[in-house]
N, C-alpha and C positions, 0 to 999 in steps of 0.2 A: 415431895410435892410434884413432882417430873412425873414417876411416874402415876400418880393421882391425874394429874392431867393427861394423860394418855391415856389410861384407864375410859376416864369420864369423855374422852373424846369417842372413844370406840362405842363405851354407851351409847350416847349421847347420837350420832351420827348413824351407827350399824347393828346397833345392839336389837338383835330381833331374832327370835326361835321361833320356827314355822312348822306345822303338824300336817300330814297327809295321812286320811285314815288311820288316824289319832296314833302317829307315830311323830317322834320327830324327826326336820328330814337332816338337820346340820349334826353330823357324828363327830365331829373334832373341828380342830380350827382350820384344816384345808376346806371347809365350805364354809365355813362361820366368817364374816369381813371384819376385822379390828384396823383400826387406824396405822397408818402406814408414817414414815416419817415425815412427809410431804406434808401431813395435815392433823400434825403435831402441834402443839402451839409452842412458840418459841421460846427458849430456855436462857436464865442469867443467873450466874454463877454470884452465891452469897456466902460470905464465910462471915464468922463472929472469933473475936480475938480474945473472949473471956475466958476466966479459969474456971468455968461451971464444967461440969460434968457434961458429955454427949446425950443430946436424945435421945430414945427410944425407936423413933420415928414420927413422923407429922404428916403418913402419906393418906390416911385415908380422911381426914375432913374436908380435903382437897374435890374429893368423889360428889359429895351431895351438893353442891351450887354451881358446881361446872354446868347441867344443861341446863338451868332456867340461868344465867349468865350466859349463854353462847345465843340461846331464843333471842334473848333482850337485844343484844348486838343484833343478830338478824334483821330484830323489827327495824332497828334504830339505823342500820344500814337500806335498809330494803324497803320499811314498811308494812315487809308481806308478817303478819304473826305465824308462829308453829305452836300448834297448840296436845301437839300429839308428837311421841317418840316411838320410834327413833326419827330423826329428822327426816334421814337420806333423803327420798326424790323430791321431798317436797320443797325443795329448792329450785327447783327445772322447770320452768314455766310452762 
């Protein structure tokens, strides 16, 4: 779920591929922006003391309600709605 959230933040936030004379211009991720640890959301360590078996993983359901979840905070902080991603500048008044 960690990294689901991080994932969904970097979406959510910077996720944008831009075309120039129908090229695209981000080749790898030194021009692409992903979320940095700074604006990560904060992590809590959970363990379960059962005798079941390990999961598989549970990281990608994490992915689809991160950004309409992070909007709602926005409005719910702000006021201001996001009605289009990736967020980024539209936080800068």
């Amino acid at each position: 779920m960690e990294g689901a959230a991080v994932m969904a933040s970097s979406s959510a936030l910077y996720g944008e591929i831009t075309f120039s004379e129908g090229r695209v211009q981000q080749s790898n991720f030194n021009d692409f922006q992903v979320a940095r640890m700074n604006v990560a959301p904060a992590r809590r360590m959970c363990t379960s003391s059962t005798a079941m078996k390990p999961s598989g993983g549970v990281g990608e359901p994490g992915v689809p309600p991160f950004a309409p979840a992070l909007c709602n905070a926005i409005f719910a902080a702000t006021g201001k709605r996001i009605r289009r991603l990736p967020i980024g500048s539209q936080l800068k008044s």
